[in-house]
Backbone as JSON, one array per atom type, in Angstrom:
{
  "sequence": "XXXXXXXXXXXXXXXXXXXXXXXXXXXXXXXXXXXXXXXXXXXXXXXXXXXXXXXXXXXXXXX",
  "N": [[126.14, 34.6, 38.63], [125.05, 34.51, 35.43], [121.97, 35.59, 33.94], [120.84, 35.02, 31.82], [120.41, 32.91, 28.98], [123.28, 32.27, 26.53], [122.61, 31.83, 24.22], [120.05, 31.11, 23.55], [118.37, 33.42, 24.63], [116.84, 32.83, 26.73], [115.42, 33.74, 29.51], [115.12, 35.35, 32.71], [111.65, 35.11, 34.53], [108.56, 36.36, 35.45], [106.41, 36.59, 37.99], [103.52, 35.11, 40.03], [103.29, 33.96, 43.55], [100.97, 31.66, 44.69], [98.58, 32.05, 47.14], [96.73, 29.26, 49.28], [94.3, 30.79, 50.13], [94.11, 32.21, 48.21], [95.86, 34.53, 47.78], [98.32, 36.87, 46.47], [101.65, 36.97, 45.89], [104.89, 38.45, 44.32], [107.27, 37.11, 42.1], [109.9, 34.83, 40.99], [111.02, 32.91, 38.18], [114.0, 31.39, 37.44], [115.92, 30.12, 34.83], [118.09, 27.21, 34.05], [121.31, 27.75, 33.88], [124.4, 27.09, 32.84], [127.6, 28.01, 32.98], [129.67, 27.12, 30.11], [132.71, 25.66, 28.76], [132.9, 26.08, 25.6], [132.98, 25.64, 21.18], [133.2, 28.63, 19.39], [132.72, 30.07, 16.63], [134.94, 28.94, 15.79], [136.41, 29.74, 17.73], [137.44, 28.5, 21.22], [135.59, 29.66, 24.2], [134.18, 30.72, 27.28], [131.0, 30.96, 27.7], [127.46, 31.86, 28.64], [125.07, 29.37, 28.89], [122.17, 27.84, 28.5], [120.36, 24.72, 30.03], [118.83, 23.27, 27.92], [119.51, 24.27, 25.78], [121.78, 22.7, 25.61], [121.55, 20.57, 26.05], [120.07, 19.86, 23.86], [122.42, 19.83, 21.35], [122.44, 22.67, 20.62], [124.51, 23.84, 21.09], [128.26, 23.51, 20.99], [130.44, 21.62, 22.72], [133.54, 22.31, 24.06], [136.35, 20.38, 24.4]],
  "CA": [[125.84, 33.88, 37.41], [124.42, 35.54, 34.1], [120.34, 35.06, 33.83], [120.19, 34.52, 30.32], [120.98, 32.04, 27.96], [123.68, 33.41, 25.22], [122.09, 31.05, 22.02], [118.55, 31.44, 22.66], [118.13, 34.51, 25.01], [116.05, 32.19, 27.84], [115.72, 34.64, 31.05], [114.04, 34.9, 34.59], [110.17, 35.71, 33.94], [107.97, 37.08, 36.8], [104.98, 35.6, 38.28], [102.96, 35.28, 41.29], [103.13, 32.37, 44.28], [99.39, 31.89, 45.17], [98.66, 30.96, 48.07], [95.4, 28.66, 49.02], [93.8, 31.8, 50.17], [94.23, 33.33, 46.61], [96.68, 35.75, 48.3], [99.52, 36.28, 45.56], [103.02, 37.5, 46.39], [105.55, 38.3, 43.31], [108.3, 35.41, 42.43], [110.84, 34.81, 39.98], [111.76, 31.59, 37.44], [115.29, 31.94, 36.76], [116.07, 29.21, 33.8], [118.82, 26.47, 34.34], [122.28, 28.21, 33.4], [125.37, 26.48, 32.73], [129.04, 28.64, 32.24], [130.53, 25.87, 30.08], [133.62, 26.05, 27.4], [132.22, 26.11, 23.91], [133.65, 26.56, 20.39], [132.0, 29.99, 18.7], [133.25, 30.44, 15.43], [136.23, 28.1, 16.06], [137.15, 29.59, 19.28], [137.13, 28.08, 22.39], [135.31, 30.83, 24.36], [133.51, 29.93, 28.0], [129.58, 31.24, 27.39], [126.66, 30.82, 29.75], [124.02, 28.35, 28.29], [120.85, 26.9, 29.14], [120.57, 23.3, 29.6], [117.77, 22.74, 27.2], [120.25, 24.4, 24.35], [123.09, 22.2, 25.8], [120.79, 19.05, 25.65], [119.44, 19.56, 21.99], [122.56, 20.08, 20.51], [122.42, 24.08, 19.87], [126.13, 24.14, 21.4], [129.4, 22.66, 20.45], [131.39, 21.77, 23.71], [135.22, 22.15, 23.44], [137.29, 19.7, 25.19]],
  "C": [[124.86, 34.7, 36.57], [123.06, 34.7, 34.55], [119.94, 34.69, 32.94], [120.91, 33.61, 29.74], [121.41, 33.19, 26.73], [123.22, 33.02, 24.05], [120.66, 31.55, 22.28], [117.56, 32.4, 23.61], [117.23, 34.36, 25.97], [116.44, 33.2, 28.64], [114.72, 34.51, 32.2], [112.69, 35.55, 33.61], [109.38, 35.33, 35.07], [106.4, 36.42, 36.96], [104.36, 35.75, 40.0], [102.78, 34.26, 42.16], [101.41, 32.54, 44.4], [98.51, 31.57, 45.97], [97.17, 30.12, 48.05], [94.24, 29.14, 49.08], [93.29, 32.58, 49.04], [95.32, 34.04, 47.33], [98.28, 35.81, 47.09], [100.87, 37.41, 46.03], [104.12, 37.41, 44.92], [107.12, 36.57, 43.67], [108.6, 35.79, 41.25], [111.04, 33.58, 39.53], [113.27, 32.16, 37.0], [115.7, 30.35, 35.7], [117.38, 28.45, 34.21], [120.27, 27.17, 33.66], [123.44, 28.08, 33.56], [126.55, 27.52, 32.7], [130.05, 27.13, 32.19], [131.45, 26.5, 28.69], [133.0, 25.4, 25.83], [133.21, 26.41, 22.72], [132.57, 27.68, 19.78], [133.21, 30.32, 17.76], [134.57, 29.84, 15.29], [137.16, 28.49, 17.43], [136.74, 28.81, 20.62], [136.78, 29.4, 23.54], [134.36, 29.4, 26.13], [131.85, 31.37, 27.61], [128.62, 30.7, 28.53], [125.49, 30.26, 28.52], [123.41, 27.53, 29.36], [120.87, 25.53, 29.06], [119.65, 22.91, 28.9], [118.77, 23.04, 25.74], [121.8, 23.37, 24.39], [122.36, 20.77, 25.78], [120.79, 18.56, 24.3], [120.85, 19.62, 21.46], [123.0, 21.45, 20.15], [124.17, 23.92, 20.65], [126.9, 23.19, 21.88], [130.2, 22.89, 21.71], [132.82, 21.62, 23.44], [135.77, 20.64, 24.88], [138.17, 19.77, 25.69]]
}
């Protein structure tokens, strides 16, 4: 599965767990990412999308 959102370019972004120690170890967010059928420019095209742009609105699901 793709990492990014194709409308609004959401991607993984890097960080540190921490433990109670302080001790920090790298880590990854990867963003919620849908592959759903969309129209784009009147086609029916499948696209991956985020579910925050598939919530609001930003993309037109085909049927």
């Amino acid at each position: 599965m793709a990492s990014f959102c194709e409308v609004c370019t959401k991607g993984v972004t890097a960080g540190n767990n921490v433990s109670h120690s302080h001790l920090k170890t790298k880590r990854t967010w990867k963003p919620n990412i849908q592959r759903v059928r969309a129209v784009v420019n009147g086609d029916v095209k499948r696209v991956n999308v985020c579910t925050r742009c598939l919530r609001s609105g930003k993309v037109q699901r085909a049927i």
